[in-house]
C-alpha positions in Angstrom: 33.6 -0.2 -0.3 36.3 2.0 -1.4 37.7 -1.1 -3.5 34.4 -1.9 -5.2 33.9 1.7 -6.1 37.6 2.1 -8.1 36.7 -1.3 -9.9 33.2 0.4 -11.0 35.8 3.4 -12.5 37.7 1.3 -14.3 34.8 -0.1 -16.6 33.5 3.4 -17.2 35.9 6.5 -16.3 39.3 6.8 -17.8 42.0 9.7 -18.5 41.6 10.0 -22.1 44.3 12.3 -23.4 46.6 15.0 -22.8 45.2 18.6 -23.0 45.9 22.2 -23.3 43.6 24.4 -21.0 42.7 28.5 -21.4 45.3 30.1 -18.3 44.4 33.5 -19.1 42.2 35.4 -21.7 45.4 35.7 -23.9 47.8 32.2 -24.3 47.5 28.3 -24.0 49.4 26.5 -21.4 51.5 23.4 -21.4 49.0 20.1 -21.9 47.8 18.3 -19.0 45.9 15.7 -18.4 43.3 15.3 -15.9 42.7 12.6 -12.7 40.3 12.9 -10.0 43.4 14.6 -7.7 44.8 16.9 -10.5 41.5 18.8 -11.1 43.1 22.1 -9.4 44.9 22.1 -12.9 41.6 23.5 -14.4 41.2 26.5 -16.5 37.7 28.1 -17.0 37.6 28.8 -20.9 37.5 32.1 -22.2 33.9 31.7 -23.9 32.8 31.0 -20.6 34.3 34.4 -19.1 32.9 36.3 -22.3 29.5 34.8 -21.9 28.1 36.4 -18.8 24.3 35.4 -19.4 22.9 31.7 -19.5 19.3 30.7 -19.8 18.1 27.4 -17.5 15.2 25.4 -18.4 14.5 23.7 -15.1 11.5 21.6 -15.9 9.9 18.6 -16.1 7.4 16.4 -14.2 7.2 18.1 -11.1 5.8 20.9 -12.9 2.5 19.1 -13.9 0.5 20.1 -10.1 1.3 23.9 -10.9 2.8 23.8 -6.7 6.3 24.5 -7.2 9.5 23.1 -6.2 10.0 19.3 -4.7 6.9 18.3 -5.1 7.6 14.8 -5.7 9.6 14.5 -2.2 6.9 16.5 -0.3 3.8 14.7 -1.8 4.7 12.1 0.3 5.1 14.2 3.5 1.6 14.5 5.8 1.2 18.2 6.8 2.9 19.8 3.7 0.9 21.5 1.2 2.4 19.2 -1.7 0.7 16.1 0.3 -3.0 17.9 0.7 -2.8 19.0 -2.8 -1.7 16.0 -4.0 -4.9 13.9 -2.1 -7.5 16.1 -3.0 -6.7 16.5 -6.4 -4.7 13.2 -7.4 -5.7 10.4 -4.0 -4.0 9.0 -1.5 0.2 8.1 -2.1 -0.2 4.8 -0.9 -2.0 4.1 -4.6 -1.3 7.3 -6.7 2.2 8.0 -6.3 4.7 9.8 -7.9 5.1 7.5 -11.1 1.5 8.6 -11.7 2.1 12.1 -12.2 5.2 11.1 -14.6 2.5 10.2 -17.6 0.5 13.4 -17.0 3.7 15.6 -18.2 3.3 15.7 -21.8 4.9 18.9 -23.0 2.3 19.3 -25.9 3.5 23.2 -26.5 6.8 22.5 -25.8 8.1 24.2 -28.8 12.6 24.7 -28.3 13.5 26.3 -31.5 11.4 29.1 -30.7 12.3 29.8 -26.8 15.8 29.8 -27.8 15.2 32.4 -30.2 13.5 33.9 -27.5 16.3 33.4 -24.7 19.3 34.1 -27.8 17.5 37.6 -28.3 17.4 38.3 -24.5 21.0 37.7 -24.3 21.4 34.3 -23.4 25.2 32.9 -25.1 24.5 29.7 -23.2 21.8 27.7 -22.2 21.1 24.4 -20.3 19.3 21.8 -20.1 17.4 20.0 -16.9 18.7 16.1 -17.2 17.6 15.1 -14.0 16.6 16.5 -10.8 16.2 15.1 -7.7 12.7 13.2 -9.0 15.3 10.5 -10.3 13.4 11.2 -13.6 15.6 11.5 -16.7 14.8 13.7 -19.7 17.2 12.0 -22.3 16.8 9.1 -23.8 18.9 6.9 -21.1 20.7 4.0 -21.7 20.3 2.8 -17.7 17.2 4.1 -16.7 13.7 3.4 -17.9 12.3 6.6 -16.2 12.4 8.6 -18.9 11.4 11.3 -21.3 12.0 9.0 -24.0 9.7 5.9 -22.8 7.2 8.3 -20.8 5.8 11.3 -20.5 5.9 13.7 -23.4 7.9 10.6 -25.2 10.9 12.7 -26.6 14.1 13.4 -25.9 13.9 16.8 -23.9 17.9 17.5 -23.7 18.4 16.3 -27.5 15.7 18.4 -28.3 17.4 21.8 -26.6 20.7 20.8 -27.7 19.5 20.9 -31.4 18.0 24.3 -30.6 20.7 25.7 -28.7 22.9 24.8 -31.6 21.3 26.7 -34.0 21.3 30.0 -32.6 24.8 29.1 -31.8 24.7 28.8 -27.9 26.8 27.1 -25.8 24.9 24.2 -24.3 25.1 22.7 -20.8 23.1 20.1 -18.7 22.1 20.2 -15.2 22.2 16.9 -12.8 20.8 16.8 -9.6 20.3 12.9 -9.3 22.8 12.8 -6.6 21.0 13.7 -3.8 17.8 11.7 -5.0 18.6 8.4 -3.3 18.2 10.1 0.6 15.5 12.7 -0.9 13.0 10.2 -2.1 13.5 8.2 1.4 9.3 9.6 2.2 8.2 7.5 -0.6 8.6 4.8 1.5 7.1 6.0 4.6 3.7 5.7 5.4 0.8 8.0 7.1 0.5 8.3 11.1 -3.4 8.7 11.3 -6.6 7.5 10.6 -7.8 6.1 8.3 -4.8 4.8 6.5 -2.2 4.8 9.4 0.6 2.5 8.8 -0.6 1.6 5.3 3.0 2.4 3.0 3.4 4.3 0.8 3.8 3.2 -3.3 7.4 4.0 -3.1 7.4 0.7 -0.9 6.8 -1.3 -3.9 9.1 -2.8 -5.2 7.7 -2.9 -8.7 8.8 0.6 -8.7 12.1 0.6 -6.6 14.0 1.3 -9.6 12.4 4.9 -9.9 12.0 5.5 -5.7 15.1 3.6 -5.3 15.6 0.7 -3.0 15.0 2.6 0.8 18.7 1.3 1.5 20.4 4.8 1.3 20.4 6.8 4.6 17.6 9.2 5.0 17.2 12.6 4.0 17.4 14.9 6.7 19.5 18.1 6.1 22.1 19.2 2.7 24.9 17.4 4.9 23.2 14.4 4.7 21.5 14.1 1.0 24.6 12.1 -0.9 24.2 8.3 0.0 27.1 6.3 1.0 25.4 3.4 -0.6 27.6 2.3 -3.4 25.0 0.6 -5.6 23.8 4.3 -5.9 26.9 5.7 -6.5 27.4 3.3 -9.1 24.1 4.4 -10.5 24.4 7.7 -10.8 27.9 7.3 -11.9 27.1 5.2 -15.0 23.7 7.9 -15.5 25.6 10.9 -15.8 28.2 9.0 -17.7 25.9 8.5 -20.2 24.6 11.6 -20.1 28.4 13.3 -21.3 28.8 10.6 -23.7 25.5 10.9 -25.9 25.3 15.3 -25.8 28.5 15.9 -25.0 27.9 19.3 -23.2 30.1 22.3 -23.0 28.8 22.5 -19.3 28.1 20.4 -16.6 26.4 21.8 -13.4 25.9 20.0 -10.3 23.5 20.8 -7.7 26.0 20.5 -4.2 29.3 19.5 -4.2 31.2 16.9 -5.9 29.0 14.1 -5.3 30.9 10.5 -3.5 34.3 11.3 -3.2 36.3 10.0 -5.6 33.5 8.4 -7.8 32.5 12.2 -8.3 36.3 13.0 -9.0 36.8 11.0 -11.8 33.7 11.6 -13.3 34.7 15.4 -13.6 38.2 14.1 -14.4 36.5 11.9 -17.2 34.1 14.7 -18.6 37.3 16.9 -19.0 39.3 14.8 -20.8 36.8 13.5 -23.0 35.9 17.3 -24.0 40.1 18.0 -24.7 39.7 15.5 -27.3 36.7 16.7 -28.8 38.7 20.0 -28.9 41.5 19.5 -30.4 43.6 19.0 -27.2 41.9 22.4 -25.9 39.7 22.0 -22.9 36.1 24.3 -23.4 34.1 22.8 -20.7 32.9 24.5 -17.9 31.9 22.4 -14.6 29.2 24.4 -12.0 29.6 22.6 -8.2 28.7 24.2 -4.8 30.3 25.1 -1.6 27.1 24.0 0.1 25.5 20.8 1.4 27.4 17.3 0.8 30.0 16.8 -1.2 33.6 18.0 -1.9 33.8 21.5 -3.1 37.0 22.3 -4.4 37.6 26.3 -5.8 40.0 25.8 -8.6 38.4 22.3 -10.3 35.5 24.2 -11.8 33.5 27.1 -11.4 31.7 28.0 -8.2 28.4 28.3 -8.6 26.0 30.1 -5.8 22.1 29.2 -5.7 20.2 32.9 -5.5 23.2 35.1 -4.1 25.9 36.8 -4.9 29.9 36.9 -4.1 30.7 39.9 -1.5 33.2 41.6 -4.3 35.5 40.7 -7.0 36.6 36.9 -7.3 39.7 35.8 -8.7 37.8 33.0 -10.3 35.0 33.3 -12.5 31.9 31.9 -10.8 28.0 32.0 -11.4 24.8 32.5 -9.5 22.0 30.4 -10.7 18.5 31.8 -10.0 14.9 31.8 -11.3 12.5 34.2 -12.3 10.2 32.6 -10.1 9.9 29.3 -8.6 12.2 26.4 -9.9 9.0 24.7 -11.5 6.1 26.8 -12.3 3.9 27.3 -9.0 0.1 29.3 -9.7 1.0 30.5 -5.9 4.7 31.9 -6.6 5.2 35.7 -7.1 8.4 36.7 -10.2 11.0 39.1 -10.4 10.7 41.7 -12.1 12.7 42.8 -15.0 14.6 45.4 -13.1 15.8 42.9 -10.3 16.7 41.0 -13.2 18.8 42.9 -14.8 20.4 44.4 -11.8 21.5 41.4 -10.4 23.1 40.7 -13.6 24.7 43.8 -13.6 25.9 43.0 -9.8 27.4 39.8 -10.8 29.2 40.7 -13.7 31.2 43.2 -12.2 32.3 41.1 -9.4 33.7 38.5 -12.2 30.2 36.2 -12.2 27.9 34.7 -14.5 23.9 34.7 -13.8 22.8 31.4 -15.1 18.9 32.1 -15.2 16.0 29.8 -15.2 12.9 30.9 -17.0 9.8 29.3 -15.5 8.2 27.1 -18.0 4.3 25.7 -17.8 4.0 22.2 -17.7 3.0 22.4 -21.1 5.7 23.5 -21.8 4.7 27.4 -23.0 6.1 30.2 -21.1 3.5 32.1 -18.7 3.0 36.1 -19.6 5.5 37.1 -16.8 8.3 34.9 -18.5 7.5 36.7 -22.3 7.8 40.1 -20.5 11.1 39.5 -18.6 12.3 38.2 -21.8 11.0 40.9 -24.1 12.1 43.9 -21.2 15.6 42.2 -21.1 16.3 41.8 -24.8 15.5 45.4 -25.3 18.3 46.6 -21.9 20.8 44.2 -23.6 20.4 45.4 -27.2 21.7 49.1 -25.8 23.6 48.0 -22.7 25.2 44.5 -23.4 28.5 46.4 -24.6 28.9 47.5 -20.7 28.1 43.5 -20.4 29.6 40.6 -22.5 33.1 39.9 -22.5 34.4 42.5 -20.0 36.1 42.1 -17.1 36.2 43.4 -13.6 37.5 47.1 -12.8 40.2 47.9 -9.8 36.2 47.9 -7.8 33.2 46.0 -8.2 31.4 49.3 -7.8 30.2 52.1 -5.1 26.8 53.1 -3.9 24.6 52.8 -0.3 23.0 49.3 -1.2 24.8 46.4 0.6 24.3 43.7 -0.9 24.8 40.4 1.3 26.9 37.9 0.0 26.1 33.8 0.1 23.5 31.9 -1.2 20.0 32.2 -0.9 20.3 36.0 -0.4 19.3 38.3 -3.5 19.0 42.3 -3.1 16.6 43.7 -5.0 16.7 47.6 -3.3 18.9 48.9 -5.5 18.8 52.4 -6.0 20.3 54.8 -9.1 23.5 55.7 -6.8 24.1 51.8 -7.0 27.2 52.0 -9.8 28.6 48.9 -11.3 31.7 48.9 -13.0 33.1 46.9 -15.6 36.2 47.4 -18.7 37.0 46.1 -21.5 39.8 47.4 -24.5 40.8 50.1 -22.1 37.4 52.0 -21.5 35.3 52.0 -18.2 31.9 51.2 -18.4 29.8 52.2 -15.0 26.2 51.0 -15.0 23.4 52.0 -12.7 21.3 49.7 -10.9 18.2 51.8 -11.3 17.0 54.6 -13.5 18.9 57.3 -13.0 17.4 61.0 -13.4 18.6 64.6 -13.9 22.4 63.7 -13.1 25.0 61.2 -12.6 27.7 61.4 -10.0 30.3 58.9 -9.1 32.1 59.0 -6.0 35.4 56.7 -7.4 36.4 58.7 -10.5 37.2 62.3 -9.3 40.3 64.1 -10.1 41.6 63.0 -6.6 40.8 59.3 -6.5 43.4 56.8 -6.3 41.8 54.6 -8.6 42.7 56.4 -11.8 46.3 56.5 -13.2 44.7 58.8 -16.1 42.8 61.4 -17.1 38.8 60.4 -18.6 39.1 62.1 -22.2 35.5 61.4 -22.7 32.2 60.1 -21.6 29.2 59.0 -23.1 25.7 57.1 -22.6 25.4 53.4 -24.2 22.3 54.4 -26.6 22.5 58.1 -27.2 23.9 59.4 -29.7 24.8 62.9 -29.0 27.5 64.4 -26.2 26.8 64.4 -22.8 27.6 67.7 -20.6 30.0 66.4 -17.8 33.0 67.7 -15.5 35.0 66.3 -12.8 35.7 67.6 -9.6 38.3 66.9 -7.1 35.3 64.4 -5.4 33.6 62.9 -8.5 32.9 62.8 -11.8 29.5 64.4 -12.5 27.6 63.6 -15.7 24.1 65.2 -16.8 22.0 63.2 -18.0 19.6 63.8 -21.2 15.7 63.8 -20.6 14.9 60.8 -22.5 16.9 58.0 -21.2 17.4 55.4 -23.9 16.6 52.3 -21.4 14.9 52.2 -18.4 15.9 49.7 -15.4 19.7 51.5 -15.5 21.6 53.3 -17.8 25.6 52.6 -18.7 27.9 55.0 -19.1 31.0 54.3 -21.5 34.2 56.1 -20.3 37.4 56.8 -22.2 40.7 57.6 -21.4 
């Protein structure tokens, strides 16, 4: 297999140039050049580290039944509440599958130029794109796949159309694949019910009119995250020439995988591929940024991209940068799924930044496309908190500690704190001041533990502290145990407040 698979890279994946990467936020490295076992040599580049803040659009077809997440792998599962929404209000899978819902996503108000306004004045300096998820559905206008945006659906190209937007509010842009995993995930398509009346009858995904959107039932069922990357290497073949494709025609400054590197070495050289092809596009400077997990299948390897951690957090300060991606609410909009509130929001971005992180952020879309009321508030709350606060925020970098405070936040994926309280301080620098940032609204006073006259943490004396937002001098003194600051009655943001501390 291993043979068949190298001979596949050699039509479609080559080493392209020599490059120069970012090492550090100040000079350019010797050129490299990447293959699939030199991508330790990466650099992440410094508009990545400066950005902080992305916005996700994670949307498509499975949207369209208003029942959340993996809908189009659970339709087909008996006792699941995708499958007895999907009978009662669609019929039976065995005749109205999957490839029926496909037509009923249109996207009507699906209108990019003004969300990314939106998303640009909440503080977004990236955003990205859905290309595929695990629905083997692609929303570009692809080359080697008929399931399409293009050919069905809404009938438009739903990543050209958010590049273009993205573009012009001057955003980074990025995609998202998750096709991967979809040759094991769709494996209940081909099942069939247990019971009367329809017991044994298959499925629609056993069709094989339609085997080149279920797949072909070959690859090894889905049964836990170790086991969703196929070993099938038509697949691998498949997605490899699909996500080639993908780079070639948008040409994204970020990649983002959902697991690890996907196959082994087919993965490798993709990643190798994407960031050679980018150095040349540069100028012989490499800008792209490549998101993979240390979760599930795959190979993850720390120093070939940046980590990136589904709804959690690092424990403290990483020497890499890495991001946490996480939704407002449930991956595709759900009439049954509660949000987060701005505050959460904003906190968690707070969290990650001081411990050298990203938030990558997906804001739930209808399946019209239109953003539901708790989407415009978020938005609207946050582009308010970042117009004051975002100097504590954007291109800053970790402090000697991520922070201090009684709230112990858990560190892995799939755990988000949302208790925070006002003695929950953040810190982060940047040109030699010290910002510290409350996770909450603070009242009356301010006092941090880690910057008394005695700490060990300070090599010099504060000259001066003010608030982000207010105008006029704060009354504060430090003691031998903290530095105590008295806050003004009228806070200028509510959700936290972000003190700027000179030297």
């Amino acid at each position: 297999m291993k043979n068949r698979l190298i001979t596949t890279l050699a039509l479609v994946s080559t080493v392209l140039c020599t490059s120069t990467s970012v090492a550090n936020d100040h000079k350019l490295p010797s050129a490299v050049a990447f293959t699939p076992d030199t991508l330790e040599k990466y650099e992440t580049p410094l508009w990545f580290k400066d950005a902080k803040l992305g916005i996700w659009s994670h949307w498509g077809p499975q949207a369209v039944p208003r029942i959340g997440d993996w809908y189009a792998r659970f339709m087909y599962v008996p006792g699941t509440p995708q499958y007895d929404h999907h009978v009662k209000n669609y019929g039976h899978p065995s005749k109205v599958g999957y490839k029926d819902i496909i037509p009923l996503w249109k996207a009507e108000k699906f209108e990019p130029d003004a969300l990314m306004k939106l998303y640009k004045e909440a503080g977004a300096k990236y955003f990205v794109s859905m290309a595929v998820h695990h629905d083997n559905f692609d929303l570009w206008n692809s080359k080697h796949h008929k399931w399409n945006s293009v050919n069905m659906g809404p009938k438009r190209d739903i990543v050209g159309d958010w590049k273009k937007a993205a573009k012009k509010q001057g955003l980074h842009f990025g995609v998202s694949e998750h096709l991967g995993a979809s040759y094991s995930w769709f494996a209940p398509s081909h099942g069939y019910d247990q019971f009367w009346p329809l017991n044994g009858v298959g499925y629609d995904g056993e069709n094989p009119e339609y085997a080149d959107l279920y797949h072909s039932g070959k690859d090894k069922p889905y049964r836990d995250s170790r086991t969703w990357y196929t070993d099938n290497p038509e697949s691998q073949k498949n997605w490899l020439l699909r996500v080639t494709d993908l780079i070639d025609q948008y040409n994204p400054d970020l990649l983002y995988t959902d697991g690890g590197i996907p196959f082994g070495e087919v993965g490798r050289s993709l990643v190798a591929d994407y960031y050679n092809k980018n150095i040349k596009k540069n100028g012989g400077r490499l800008e792209a940024v490549y998101n993979h997990k240390n979760i599930g299948s795959g190979e993850f390897i720390l120093k070939a991209g940046v980590q990136d951690i589904e709804r959690g957090v690092m424990e403290g300060i990483s020497p890499y940068p890495w991001q946490t991606d996480t939704s407002n609410g449930d991956w595709y909009y759900n009439d049954n799924h509660g949000y987060k509130s701005s505050a959460q929001v904003i906190h968690m971005l707070t969290d990650i930044v001081s411990k050298n992180g990203n938030l990558l952020l997906n804001i739930v879309q209808y399946p019209d496309g239109s953003l539901p009321p708790e989407s415009q508030l978020l938005l609207k709350e946050m582009a308010a908190w970042i117009k004051v606060n975002g100097e504590a925020i954007y291109a800053t970098r970790p402090w000697k500690i991520y922070g201090e405070g009684p709230t112990a936040a858990a560190a892995g994926h799939f755990k988000e704190e949302d208790n925070y309280t006002a003695q929950d301080i953040r810190f982060t620098t940047k040109n030699n001041v010290l910002y510290a940032t409350t996770l909450a609204e603070p009242s009356g006073q301010i006092k941090i533990l880690s910057l008394g006259t005695s700490s060990k943490l300070l090599d010099k004396k504060i000259k001066d502290v003010r608030m982000l937002g207010y105008n006029k001098k704060l009354e504060w003194r430090q003691e031998s145990d903290h530095l105590l600051v008295i806050l003004p009655e009228k806070l200028p943001t509510p959700f936290g407040s972000s003190l700027k501390i000179s030297f």
